[in-house]
C-alpha positions as CSV (number, residue, x, y, z in Angstrom):
1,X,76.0,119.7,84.6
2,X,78.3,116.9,86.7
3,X,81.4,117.6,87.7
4,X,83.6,114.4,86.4
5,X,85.3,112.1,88.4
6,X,88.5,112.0,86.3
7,X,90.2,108.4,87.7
8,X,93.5,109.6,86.0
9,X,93.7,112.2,88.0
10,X,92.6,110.5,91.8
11,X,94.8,107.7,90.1
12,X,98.1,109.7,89.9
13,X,97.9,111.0,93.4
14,X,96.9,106.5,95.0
15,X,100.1,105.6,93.0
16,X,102.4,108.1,94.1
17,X,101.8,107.2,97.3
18,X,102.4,103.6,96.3
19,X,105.3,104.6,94.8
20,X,106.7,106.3,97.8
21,X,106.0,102.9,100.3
22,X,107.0,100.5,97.6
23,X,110.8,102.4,98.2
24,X,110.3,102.4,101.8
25,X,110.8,99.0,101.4
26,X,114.5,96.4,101.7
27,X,113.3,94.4,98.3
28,X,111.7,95.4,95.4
29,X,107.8,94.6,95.3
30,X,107.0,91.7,93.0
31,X,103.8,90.7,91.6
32,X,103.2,87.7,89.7
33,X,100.9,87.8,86.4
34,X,99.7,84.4,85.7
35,X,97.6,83.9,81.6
36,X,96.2,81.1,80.4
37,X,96.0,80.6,76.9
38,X,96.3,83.5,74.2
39,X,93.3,85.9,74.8
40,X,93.8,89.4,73.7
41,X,92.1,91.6,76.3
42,X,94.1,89.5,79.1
43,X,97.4,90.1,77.5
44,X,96.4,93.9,76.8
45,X,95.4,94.6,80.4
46,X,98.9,92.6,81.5
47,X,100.9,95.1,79.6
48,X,99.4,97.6,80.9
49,X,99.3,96.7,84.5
50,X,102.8,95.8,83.8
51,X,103.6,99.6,82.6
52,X,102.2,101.3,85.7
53,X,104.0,98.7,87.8
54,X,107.5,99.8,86.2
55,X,106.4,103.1,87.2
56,X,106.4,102.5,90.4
57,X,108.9,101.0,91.0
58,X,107.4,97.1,91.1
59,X,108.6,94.1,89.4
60,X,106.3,92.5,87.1
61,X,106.4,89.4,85.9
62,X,104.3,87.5,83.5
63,X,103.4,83.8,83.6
64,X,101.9,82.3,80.5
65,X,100.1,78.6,80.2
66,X,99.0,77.3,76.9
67,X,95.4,76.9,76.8
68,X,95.8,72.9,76.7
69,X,96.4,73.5,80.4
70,X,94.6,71.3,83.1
71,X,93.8,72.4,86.0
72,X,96.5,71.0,88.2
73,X,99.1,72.2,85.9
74,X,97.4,75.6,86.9
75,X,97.2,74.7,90.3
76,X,100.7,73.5,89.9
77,X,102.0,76.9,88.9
78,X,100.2,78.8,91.5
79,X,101.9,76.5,94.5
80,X,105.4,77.5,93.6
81,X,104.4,80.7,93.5
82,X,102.7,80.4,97.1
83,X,106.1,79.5,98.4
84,X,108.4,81.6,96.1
85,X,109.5,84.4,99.2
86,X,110.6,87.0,96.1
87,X,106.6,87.0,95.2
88,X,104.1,89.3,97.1
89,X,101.3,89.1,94.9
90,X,99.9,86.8,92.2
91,X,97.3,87.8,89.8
92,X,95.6,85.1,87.7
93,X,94.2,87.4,84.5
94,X,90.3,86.0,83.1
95,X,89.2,84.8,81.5
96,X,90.3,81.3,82.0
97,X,89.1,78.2,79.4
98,X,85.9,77.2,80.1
99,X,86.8,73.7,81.4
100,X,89.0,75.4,84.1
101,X,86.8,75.7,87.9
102,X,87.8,79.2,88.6
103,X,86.6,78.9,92.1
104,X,89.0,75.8,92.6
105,X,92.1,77.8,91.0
106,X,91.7,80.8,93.5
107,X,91.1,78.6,96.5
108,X,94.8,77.6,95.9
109,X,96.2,80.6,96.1
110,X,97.6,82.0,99.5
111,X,95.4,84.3,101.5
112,X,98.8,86.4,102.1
113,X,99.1,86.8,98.1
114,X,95.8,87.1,97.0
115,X,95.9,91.1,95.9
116,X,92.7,91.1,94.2
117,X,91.0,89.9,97.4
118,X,89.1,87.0,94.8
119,X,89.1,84.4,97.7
120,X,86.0,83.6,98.3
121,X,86.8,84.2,102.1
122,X,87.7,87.8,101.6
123,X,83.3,88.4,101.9
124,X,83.7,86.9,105.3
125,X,86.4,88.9,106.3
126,X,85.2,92.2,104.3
127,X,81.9,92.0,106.8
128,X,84.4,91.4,109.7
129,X,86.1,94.5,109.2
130,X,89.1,92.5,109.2
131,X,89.8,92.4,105.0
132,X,93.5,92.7,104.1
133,X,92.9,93.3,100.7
134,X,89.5,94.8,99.5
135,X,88.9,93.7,95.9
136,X,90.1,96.7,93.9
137,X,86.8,97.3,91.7
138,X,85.3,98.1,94.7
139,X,88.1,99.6,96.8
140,X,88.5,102.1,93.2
141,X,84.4,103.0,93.7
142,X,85.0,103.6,97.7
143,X,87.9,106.3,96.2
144,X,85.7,107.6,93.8
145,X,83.1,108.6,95.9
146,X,85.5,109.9,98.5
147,X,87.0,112.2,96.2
148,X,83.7,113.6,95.1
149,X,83.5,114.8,99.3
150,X,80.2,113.9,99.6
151,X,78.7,112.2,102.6
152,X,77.7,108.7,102.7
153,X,76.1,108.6,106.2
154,X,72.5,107.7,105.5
155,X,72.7,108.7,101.8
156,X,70.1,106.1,99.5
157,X,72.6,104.3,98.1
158,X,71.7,101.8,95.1
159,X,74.1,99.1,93.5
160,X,73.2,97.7,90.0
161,X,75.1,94.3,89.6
162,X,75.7,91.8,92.3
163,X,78.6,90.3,91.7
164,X,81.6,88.4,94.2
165,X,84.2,91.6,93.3
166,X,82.5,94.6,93.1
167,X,78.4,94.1,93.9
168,X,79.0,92.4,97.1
169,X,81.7,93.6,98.6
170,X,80.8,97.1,97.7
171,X,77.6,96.8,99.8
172,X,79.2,95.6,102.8
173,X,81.8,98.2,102.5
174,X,78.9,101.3,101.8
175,X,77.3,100.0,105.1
176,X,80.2,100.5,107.3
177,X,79.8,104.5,106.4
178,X,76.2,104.1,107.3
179,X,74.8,104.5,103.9
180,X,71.5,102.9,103.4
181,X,72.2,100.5,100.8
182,X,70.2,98.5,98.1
183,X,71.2,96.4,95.7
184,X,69.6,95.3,92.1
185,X,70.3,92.7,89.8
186,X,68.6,90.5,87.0
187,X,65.3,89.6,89.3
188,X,64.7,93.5,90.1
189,X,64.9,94.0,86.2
190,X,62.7,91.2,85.3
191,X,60.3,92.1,88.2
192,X,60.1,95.9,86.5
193,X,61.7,97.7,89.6
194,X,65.0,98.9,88.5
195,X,63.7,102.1,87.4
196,X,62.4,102.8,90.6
197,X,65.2,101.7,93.1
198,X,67.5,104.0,90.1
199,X,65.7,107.0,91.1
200,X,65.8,107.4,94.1
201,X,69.2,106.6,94.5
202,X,71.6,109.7,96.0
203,X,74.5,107.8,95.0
204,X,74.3,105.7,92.0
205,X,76.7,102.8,91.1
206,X,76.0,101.0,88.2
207,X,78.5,97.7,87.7
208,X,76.8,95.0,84.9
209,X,78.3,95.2,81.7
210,X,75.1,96.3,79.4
211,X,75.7,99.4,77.4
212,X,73.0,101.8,78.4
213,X,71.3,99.7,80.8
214,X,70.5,102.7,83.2
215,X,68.8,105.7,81.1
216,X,69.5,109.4,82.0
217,X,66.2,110.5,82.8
218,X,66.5,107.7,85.8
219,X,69.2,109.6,87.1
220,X,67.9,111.7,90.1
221,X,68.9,115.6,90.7
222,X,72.9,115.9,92.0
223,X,72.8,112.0,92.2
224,X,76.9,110.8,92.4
225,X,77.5,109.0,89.8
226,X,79.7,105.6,89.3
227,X,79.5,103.9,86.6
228,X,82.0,100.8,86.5
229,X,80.6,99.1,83.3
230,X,83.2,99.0,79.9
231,X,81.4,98.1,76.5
232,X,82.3,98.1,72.9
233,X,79.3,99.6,70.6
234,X,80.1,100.7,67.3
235,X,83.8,100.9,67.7
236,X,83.7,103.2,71.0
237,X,84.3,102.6,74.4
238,X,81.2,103.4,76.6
239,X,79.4,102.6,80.2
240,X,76.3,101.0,81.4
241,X,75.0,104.4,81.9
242,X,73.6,106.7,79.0
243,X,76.1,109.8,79.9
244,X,75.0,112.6,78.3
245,X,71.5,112.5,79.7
246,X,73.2,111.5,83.1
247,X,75.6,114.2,82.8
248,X,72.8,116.5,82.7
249,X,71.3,115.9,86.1
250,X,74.5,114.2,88.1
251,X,76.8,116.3,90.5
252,X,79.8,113.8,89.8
253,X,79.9,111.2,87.2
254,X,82.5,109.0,86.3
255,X,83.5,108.9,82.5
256,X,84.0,105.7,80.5
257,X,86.6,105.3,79.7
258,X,89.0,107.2,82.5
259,X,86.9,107.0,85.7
260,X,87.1,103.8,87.6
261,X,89.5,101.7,85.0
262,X,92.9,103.9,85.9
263,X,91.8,103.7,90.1
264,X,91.0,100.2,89.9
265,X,94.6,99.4,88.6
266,X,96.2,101.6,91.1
267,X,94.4,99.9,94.2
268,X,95.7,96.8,92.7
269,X,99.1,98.2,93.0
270,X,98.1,99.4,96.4
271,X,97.1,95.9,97.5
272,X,100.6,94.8,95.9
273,X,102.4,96.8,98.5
274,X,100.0,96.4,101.5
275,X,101.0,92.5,100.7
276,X,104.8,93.1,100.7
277,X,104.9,94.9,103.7
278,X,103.0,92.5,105.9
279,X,104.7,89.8,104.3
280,X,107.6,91.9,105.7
281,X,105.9,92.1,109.3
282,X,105.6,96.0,108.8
């Protein structure tokens, strides 16, 4: 049976940490929430990003567009924010309307501001070695794993999902520890080869969104499990990853919820005060 990777837990111990830097510092640490539109999973996740940030001892502060909002008037918004010195960070919360080119939105925002590490630029400097802020999906995963002790040097590590914040970067990121490193996505599902890169993988990170996508029985023998994917079936909150059976044959797992959502939030809030203190030339 796994032991469980309870992100509350590794959470709690990132934050106080934050918490004791974010004092360290003359000013308070201020992040910028920007929403478009009303969207109720957006304006959830801002209150409670807002709530750990109080914690912590980090001003939050919301910015809310109507969803009749061009572009530039996002665009707009985002510039005063570049220049506004008592801003460290800016978060821009998805989704956006449809009509809105995300990619031109996060282009405008500062590199110096950009917590998330969104930009597409941040890939570049993620396989430089040179990243300011690692996107904090994948920075939450890279915790994860390190607090399950295991070794990543030449461990088969497989990714499921491929995406700009937590697919890609992770697999850059999982190479600088020398893991051997494959990733799937759609065309190794439609080509019938996910089951076999799944089980063979010694550390297992599953990040698409599709309630149980990955069965148990794919899960190989003390395989560490990560499972980043949040879906709503039949009223409950579960992974991409069919837990019980996974459980069974794991040596960590993650649980959904509680496993990488809590980390992910506190890297953000790491990433906050990483920003203020460079912005601060320490």
């Amino acid at each position: 049976m796994a032991i469980l990777l309870e992100g509350r837990l590794i959470a709690e111990r990132i934050k106080e940490d934050v918490r004791l830097k974010a004092l360290s510092l003359k000013t308070r640490p201020s992040l910028a929430s920007l929403i478009v539109g009303d969207n109720q999973g957006a304006d959830s996740y801002a209150k409670s990003q807002a709530k750990t940030a109080e914690g912590l001892g980090i001003e939050y502060q919301i910015y809310k567009l109507p969803s009749s909002s061009s572009e530039d008037e996002i665009i707009g918004l985002i510039g005063e924010l570049n220049v506004n010195k008592s801003v460290n960070g800016i978060i821009i919360q998805n989704p956006l309307p449809e009509r809105i080119d995300y990619k031109r939105v996060i282009f405008s925002m500062d590199p110096e501001k950009d917590i998330e590490g969104v930009r597409p630029g941040n890939i570049a400097e993620i396989i430089a070695g040179r990243a300011k802020f690692i996107p904090c999906t994948a920075y939450a995963v890279m915790e994860l794993i390190a607090a399950s002790k295991v070794s990543l040097y030449g461990k088969e590590v497989v990714i499921v999902g491929h995406s700009a914040i937590v697919g890609k970067p992770l697999a850059f990121l999982l190479l600088d520890k020398f893991a051997t490193v494959t990733v799937c996505h759609i065309g190794t599902s439609q080509a019938g080869k996910l089951e076999d890169h799944v089980r063979r993988a010694e550390v297992l990170i599953v990040a698409v969104g599709k309630a149980g996508l990955i069965k148990g029985e794919w899960v190989k023998e003390g395989a560490v499990v990560i499972d980043v994917g949040i879906n709503r079936v039949n009223g409950k909150i579960v992974g991409d990853v069919e837990f019980p059976a996974a459980e069974r044959k794991a040596s960590f797992i993650t649980p959904v919820p509680g496993g990488v959502g809590p980390v992910t939030v506190a890297m953000l809030m790491c990433n906050l005060v990483e920003a203020a203190r460079l912005q601060h030339g320490l």
